[in-house]
TORRO-173362 format. One record per residue (C-alpha): residue in one letter; y, x, z; residue number from 1. Coordinates in steps of 0.001 Angstrom, whole numbers, m for minus. Example, Ala and Ser with C-alpha at 12.3 -4.5 7.8 and 13.67 -1.06 7.14 Angstrom:
REM residues 2
+-----+---------+---------+---------+-----+
! res !       y !       x !       z !   n !
+-----+---------+---------+---------+-----+
!   a !   m4500 !   12300 !    7800 !   1 !
!   s !   m1060 !   13670 !    7140 !   2 !
+-----+---------+---------+---------+-----+
***
This chain:
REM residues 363
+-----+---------+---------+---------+-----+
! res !       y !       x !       z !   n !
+-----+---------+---------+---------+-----+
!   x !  121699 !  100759 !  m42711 !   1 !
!   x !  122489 !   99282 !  m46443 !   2 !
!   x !  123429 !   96115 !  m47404 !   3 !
!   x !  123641 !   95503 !  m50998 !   4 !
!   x !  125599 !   92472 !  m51655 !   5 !
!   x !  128882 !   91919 !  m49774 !   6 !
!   x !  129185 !   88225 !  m50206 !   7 !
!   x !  129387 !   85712 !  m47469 !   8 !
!   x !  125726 !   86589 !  m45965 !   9 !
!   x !  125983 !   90016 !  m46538 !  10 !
!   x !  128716 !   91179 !  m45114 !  11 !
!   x !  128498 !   88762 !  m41668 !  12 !
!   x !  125180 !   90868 !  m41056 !  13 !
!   x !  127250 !   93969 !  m41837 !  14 !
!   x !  130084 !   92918 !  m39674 !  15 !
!   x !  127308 !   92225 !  m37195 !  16 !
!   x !  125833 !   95824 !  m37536 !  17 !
!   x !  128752 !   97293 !  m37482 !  18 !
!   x !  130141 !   95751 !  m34033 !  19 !
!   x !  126695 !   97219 !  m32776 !  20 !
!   x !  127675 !  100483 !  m33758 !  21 !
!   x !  125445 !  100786 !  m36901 !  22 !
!   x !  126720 !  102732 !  m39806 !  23 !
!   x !  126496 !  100608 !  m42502 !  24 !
!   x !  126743 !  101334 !  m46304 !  25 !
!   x !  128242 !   99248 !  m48568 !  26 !
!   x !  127293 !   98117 !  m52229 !  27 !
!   x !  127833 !   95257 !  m54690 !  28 !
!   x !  128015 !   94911 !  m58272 !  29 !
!   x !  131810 !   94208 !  m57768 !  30 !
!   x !  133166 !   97473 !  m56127 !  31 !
!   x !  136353 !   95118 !  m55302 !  32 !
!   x !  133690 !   92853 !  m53046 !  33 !
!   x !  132447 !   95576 !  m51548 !  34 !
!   x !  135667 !   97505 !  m50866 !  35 !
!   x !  136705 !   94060 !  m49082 !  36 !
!   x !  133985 !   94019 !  m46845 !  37 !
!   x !  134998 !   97747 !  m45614 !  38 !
!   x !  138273 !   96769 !  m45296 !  39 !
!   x !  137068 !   93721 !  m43030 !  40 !
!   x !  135740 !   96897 !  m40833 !  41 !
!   x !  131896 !   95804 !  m42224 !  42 !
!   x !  131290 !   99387 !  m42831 !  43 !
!   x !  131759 !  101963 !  m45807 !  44 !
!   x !  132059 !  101368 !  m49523 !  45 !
!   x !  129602 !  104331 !  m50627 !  46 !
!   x !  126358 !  105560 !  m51101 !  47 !
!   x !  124208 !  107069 !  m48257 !  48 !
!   x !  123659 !  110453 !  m47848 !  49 !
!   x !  120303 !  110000 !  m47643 !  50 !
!   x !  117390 !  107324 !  m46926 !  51 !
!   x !  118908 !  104563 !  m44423 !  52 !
!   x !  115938 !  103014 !  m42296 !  53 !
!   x !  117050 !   99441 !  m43358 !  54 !
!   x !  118504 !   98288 !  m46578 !  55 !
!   x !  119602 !   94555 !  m46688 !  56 !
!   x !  119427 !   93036 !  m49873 !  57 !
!   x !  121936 !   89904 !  m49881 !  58 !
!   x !  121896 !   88466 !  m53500 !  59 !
!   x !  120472 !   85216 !  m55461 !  60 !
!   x !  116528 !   84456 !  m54968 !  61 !
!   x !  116003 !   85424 !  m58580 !  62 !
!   x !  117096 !   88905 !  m58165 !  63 !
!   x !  115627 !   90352 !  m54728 !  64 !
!   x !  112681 !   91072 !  m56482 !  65 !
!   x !  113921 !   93599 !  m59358 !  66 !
!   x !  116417 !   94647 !  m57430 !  67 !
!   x !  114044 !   96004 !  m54601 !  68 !
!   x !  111714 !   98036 !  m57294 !  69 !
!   x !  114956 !   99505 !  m58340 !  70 !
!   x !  115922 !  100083 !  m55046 !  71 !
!   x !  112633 !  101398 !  m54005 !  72 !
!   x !  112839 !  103693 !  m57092 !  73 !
!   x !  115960 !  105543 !  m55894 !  74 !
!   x !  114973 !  105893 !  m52183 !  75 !
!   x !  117673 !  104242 !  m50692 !  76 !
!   x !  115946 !  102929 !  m47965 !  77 !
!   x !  112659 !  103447 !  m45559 !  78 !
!   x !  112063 !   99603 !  m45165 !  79 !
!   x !  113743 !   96976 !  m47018 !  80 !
!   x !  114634 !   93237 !  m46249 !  81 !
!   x !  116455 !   90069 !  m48093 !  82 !
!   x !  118319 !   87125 !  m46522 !  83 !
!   x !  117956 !   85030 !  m50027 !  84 !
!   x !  116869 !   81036 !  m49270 !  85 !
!   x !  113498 !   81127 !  m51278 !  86 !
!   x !  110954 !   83451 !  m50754 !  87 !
!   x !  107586 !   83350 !  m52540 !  88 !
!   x !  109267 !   84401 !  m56388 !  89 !
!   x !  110539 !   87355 !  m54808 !  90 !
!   x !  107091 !   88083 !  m52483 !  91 !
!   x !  105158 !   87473 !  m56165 !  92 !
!   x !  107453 !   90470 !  m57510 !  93 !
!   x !  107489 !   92816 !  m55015 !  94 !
!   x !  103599 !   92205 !  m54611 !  95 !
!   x !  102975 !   93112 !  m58427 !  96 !
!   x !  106037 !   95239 !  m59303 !  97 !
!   x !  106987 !   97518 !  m56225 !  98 !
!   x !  106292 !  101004 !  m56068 !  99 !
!   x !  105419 !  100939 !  m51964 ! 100 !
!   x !  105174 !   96716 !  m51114 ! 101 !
!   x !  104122 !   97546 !  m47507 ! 102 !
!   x !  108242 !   99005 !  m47005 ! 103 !
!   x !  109441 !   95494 !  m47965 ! 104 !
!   x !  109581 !   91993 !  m45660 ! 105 !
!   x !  111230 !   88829 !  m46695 ! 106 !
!   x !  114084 !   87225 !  m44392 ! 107 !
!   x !  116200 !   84157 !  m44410 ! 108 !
!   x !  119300 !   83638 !  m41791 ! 109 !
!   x !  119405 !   79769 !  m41503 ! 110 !
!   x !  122951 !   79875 !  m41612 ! 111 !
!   x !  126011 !   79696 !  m43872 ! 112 !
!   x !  129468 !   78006 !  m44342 ! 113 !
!   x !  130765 !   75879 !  m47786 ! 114 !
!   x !  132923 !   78954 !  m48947 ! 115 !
!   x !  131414 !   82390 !  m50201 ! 116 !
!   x !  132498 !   85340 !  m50178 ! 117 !
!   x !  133554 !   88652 !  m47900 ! 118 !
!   x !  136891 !   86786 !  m46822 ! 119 !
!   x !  134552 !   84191 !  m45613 ! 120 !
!   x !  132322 !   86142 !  m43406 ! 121 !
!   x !  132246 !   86073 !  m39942 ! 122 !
!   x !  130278 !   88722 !  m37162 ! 123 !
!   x !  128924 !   85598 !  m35053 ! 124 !
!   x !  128078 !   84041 !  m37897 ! 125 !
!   x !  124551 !   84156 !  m37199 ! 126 !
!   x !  124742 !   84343 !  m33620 ! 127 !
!   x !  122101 !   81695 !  m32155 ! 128 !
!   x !  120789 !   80936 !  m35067 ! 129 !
!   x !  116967 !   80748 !  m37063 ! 130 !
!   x !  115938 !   83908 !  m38809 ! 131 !
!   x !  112696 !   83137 !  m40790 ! 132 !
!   x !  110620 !   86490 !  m41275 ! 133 !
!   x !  108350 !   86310 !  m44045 ! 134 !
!   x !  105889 !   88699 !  m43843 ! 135 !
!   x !  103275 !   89415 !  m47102 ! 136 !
!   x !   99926 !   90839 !  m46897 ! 137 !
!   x !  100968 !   94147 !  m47256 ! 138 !
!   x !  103787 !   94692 !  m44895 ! 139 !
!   x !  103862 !   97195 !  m42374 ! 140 !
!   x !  104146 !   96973 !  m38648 ! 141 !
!   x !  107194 !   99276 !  m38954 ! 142 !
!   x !  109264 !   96798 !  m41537 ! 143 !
!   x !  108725 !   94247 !  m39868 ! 144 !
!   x !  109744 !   95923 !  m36582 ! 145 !
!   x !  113222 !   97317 !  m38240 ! 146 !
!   x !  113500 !   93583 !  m39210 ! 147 !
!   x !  113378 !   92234 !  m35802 ! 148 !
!   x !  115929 !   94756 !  m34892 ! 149 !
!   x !  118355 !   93850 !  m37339 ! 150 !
!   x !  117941 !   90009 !  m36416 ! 151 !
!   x !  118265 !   91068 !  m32216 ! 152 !
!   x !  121567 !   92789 !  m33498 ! 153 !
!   x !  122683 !   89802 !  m34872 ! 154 !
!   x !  122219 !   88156 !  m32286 ! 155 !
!   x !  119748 !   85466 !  m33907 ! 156 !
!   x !  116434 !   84182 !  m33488 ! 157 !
!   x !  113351 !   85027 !  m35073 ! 158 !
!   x !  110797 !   82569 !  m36664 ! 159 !
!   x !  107908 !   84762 !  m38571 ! 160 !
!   x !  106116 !   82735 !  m40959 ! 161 !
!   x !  104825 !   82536 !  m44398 ! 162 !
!   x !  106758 !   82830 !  m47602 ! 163 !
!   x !  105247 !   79333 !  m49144 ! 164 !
!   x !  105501 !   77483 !  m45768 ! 165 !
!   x !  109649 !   78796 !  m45360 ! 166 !
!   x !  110180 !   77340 !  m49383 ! 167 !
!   x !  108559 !   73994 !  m48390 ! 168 !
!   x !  110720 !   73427 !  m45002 ! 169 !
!   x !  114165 !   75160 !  m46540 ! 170 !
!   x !  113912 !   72330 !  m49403 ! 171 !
!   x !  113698 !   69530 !  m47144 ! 172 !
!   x !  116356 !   70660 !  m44476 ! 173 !
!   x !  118944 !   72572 !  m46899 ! 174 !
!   x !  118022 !   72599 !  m50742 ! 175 !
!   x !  117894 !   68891 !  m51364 ! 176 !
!   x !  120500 !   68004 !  m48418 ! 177 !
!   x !  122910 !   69894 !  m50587 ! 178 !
!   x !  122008 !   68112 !  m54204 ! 179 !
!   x !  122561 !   64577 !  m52130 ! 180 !
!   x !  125974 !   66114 !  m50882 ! 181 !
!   x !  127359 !   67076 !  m54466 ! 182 !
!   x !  125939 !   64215 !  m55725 ! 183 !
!   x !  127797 !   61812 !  m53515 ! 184 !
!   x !  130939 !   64399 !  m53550 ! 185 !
!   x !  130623 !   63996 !  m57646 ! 186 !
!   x !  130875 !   59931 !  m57623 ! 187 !
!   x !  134140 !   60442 !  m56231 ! 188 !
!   x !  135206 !   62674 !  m58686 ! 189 !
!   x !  136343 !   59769 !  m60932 ! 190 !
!   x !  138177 !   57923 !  m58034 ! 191 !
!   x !  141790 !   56427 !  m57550 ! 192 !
!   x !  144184 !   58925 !  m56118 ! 193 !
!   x !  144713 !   55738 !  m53599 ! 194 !
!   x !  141083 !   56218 !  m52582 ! 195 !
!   x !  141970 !   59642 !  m50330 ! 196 !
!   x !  143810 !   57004 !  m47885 ! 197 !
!   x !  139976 !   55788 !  m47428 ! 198 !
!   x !  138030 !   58573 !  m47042 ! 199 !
!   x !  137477 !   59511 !  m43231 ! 200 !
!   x !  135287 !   61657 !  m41386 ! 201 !
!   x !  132142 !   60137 !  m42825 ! 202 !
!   x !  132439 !   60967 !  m46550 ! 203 !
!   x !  133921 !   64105 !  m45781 ! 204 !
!   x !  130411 !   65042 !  m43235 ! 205 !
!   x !  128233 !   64191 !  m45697 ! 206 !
!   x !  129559 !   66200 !  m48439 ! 207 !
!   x !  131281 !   69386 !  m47232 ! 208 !
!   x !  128717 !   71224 !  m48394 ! 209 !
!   x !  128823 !   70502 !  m52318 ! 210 !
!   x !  131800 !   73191 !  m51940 ! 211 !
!   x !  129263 !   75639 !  m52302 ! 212 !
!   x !  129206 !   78034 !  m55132 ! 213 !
!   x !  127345 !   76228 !  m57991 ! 214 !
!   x !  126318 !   79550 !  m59679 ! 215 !
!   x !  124281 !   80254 !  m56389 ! 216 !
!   x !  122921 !   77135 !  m56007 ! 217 !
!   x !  121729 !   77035 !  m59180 ! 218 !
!   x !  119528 !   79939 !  m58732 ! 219 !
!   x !  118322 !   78963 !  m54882 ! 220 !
!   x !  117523 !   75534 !  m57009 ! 221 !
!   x !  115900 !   76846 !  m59579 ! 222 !
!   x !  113802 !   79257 !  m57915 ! 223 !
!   x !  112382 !   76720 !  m55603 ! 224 !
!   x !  112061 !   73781 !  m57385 ! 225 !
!   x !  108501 !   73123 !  m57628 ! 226 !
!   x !  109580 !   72824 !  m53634 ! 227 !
!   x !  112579 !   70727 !  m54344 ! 228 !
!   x !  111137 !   68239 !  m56859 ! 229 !
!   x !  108653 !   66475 !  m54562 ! 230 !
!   x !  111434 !   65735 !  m52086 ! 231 !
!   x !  113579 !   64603 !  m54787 ! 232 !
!   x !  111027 !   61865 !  m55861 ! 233 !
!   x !  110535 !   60829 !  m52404 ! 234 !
!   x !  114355 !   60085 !  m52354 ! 235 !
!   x !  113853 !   58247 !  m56008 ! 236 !
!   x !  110870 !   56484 !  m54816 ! 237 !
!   x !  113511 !   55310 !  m52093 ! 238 !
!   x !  116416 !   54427 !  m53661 ! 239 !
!   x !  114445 !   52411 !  m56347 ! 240 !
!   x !  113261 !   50076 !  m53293 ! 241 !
!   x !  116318 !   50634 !  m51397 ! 242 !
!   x !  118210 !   48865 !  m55369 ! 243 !
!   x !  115932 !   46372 !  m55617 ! 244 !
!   x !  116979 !   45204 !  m51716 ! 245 !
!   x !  120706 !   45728 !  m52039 ! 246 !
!   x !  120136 !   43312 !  m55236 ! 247 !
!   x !  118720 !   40865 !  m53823 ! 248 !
!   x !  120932 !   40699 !  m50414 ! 249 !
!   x !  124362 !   40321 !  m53586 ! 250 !
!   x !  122614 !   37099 !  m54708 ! 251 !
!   x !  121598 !   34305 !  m52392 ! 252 !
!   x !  118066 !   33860 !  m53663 ! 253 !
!   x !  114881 !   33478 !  m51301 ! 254 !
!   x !  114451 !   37809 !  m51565 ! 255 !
!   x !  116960 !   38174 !  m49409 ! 256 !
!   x !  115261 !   38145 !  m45815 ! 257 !
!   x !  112850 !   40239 !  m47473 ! 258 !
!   x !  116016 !   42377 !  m48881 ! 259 !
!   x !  117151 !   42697 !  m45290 ! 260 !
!   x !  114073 !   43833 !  m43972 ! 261 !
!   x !  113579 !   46978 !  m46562 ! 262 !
!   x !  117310 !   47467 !  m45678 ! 263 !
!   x !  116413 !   47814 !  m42108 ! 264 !
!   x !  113663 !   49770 !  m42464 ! 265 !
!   x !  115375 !   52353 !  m44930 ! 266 !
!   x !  118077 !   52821 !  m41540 ! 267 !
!   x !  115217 !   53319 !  m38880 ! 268 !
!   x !  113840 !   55462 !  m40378 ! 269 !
!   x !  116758 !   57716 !  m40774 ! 270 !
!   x !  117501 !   57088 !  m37325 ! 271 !
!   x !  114085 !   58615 !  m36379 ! 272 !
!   x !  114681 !   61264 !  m38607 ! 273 !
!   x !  118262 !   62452 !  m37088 ! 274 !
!   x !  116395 !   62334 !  m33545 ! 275 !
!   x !  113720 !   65073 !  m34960 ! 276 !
!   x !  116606 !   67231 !  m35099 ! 277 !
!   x !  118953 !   66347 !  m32175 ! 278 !
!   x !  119506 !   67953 !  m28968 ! 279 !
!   x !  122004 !   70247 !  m30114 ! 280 !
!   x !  124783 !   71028 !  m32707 ! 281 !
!   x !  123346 !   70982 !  m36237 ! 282 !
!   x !  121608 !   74452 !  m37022 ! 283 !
!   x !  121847 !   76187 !  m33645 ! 284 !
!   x !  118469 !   77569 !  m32701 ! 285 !
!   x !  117351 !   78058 !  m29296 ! 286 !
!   x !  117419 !   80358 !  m27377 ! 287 !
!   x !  114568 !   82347 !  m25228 ! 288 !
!   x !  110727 !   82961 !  m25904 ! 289 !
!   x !  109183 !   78828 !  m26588 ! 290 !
!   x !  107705 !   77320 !  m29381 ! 291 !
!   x !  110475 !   76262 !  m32367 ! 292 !
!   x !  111007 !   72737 !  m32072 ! 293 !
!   x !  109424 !   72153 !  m29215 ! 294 !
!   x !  111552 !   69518 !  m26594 ! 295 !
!   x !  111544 !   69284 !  m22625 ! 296 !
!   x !  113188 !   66654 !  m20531 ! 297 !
!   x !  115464 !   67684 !  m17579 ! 298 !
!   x !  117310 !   66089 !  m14898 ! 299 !
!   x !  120616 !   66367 !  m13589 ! 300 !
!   x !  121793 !   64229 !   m9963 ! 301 !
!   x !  125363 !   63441 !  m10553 ! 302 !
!   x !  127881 !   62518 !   m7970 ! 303 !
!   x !  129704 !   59363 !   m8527 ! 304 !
!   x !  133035 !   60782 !   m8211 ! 305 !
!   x !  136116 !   60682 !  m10663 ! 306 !
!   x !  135140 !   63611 !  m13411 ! 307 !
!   x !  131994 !   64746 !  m12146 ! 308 !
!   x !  130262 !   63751 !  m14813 ! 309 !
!   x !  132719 !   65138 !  m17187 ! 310 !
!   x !  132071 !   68377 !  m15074 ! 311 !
!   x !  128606 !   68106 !  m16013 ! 312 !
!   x !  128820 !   67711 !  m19784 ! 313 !
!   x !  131063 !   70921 !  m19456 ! 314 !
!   x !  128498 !   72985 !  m17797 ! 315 !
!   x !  125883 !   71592 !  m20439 ! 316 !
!   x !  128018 !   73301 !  m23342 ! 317 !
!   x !  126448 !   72817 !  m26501 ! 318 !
!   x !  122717 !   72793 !  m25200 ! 319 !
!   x !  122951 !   68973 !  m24870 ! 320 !
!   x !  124702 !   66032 !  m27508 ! 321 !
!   x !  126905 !   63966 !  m24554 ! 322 !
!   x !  125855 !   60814 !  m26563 ! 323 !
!   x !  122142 !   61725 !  m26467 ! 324 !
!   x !  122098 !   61517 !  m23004 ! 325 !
!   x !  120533 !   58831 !  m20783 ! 326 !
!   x !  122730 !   57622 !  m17728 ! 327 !
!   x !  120576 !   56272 !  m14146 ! 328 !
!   x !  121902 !   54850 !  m10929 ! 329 !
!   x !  119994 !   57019 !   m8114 ! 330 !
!   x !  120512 !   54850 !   m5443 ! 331 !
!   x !  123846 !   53684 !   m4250 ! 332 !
!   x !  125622 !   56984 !   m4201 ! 333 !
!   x !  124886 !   58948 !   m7643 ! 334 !
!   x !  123626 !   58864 !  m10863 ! 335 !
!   x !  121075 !   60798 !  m12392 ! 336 !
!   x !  121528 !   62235 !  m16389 ! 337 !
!   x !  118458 !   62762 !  m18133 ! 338 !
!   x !  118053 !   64826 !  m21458 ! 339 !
!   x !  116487 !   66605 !  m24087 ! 340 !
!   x !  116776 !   70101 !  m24660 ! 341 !
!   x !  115003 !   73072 !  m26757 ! 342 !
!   x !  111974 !   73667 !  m24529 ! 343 !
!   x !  112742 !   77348 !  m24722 ! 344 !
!   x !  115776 !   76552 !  m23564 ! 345 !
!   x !  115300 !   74480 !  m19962 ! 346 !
!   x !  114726 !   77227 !  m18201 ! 347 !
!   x !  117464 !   79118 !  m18274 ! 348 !
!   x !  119542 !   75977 !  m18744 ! 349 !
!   x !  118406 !   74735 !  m15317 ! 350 !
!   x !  118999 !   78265 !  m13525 ! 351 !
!   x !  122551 !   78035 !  m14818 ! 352 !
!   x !  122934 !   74644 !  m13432 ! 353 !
!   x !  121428 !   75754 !  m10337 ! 354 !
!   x !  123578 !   78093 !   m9760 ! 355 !
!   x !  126331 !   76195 !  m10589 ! 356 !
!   x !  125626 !   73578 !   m7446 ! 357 !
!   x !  124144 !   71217 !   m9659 ! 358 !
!   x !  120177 !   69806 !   m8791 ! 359 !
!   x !  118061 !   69429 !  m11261 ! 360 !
!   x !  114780 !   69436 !  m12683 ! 361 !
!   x !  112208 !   69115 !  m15573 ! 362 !
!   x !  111063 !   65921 !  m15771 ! 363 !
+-----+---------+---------+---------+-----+
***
């Protein structure tokens, strides 16, 4: 295998590879990035001796596309993947450009950390988590197999969809979330020294992520921003009703029940929003053979005892958010804890409980 670009993404799927036993070759356009990444034990900091059946191209969106008729034009590889976060410039390229288009199918890890680079790359990075395949018109049944194979050694999950439909969901649940981030992380650029002493777990949740680098994001911005701009004016549309409220609730004119009530309504809905998502840590992806996004409700009889419930929420792991959970007396001995959880996931969820002692149940 071949991964050109030893950055963050990169090299985790190397390091991944490579813990699997795959030889994997080493490239970037700074021979000091790459050279880290072998030294990190992600493989070796040369060229192939020959065709590799996968090369992994791990670079901005704006590049995967020249980069793979380039690529394609010296050989390196018998099929050929990405793991940029936009898909359909690259898919337009490769569809127009490339010498054999069938060889090539996009891919996207949904996964990632605020710091780039090989020092920041981790082999279990993408363990457990969404791998969107994106398939074009042309690709063959044998790129996109060697593509499943790579995600199965990472040890992620595979979503296989289309290139317009991945740009579309990616700016809602990543590209914007990360323009709100540095956005709120750059009004505090002008702060007090004195206003550190205020700024708790909150602030520092909701923009960890502007640490990103802002060369990269520029180009995943760019290159989907006929995505990203309709999401953006939803948020305007939203903050100019959610300015008119806040200004009416500072004054103590007749607007401000109606102030209050736009207020309100701004907060439900993000409530609702947070529970399309919840059941499980942020950006963990299921695990078995269902439907993405797809939820099941399970049961668990608990024993009112001192820590048995505590033993519970241990043998849930991370499958289940403890404050998600719904708490019923069963009578006057026990309790019964009811959940969501990925409906791929129940199954084998419940067989470990099972066998744990535990009863339990889809509801």
């Amino acid at each position: 295998m071949a991964v050109v670009g030893t950055g963050l993404i990169g090299t985790s799927v190397a390091l991944a590879a490579s813990w699997q036993g795959v030889t994997v070759f080493l490239s970037d356009r700074n021979p000091v990035a790459a050279r880290t990444a072998a030294a990190l034990g992600a493989g070796v900091a040369e060229p192939p001796p020959g065709p590799v059946d996968l090369a992994v191209l791990a670079m901005p969106p704006s590049q995967v596309g020249d980069s793979l008729v380039e690529l394609q034009d010296r050989k390196l590889a018998h099929c050929y993947t990405d793991v940029a976060s936009v898909k359909s410039g690259a898919e337009r390229v490769v569809l127009s450009d490339a010498p054999e288009p069938f060889r090539f199918i996009g891919g996207h890890p949904m996964a990632g950390r605020e710091w780039s680079g090989p020092l920041a790359a981790r082999g279990d990075l993408l363990r457990g988590r969404t791998w969107a395949l994106t398939p074009s018109p042309l690709t063959s049944a044998l790129a996109l197999e060697r593509a499943l194979e790579l995600v199965s050694l990472c040890g992620a999950v595979p979503v296989v969809t289309r290139s317009a439909t991945h740009d579309g969901a990616v700016a809602l649940t990543s590209h914007v979330p990360h323009l709100v981030a540095s956005l709120m992380a750059a009004r505090l650029r002008d702060s007090t020294v004195g206003m550190r002493r205020f700024a708790g777990p909150g602030v520092r949740d909701v923009t960890r992520i502007a640490r990103g680098d802002s060369q990269l994001w520029g180009d995943i911005l760019q290159s989907n921003a006929s995505s990203v701009v309709g999401v953006v004016r939803e948020l305007q549309a939203d903050l100019g009703r959610l300015v008119t409220a806040l200004d009416a609730l500072a004054e103590d004119g007749a607007d401000r029940a109606e102030g209050m009530q736009v207020l309100v309504d701004v907060l439900d809905r993000g409530i609702a929003g947070v529970e399309q998502i919840s059941g499980g840590p942020a950006g963990t992806a299921p695990v078995g053979g269902g439907a993405p996004g797809e939820r099941a409700r399970a049961w668990v009889a608990v024993k009112e005892r001192p820590g048995e419930l505590a033993r519970l929420l241990e043998a849930l792991g991370d499958q289940v958010v403890a404050e998600t959970m719904g708490i019923d007396a069963d009578g006057a001995s026990g309790l019964v804890a009811r959940f969501d959880v990925a409906a791929e996931a129940v199954d084998p969820l419940l067989r470990h409980l099972r066998a744990g002692g535990w009863e339990s149940g889809r509801e």
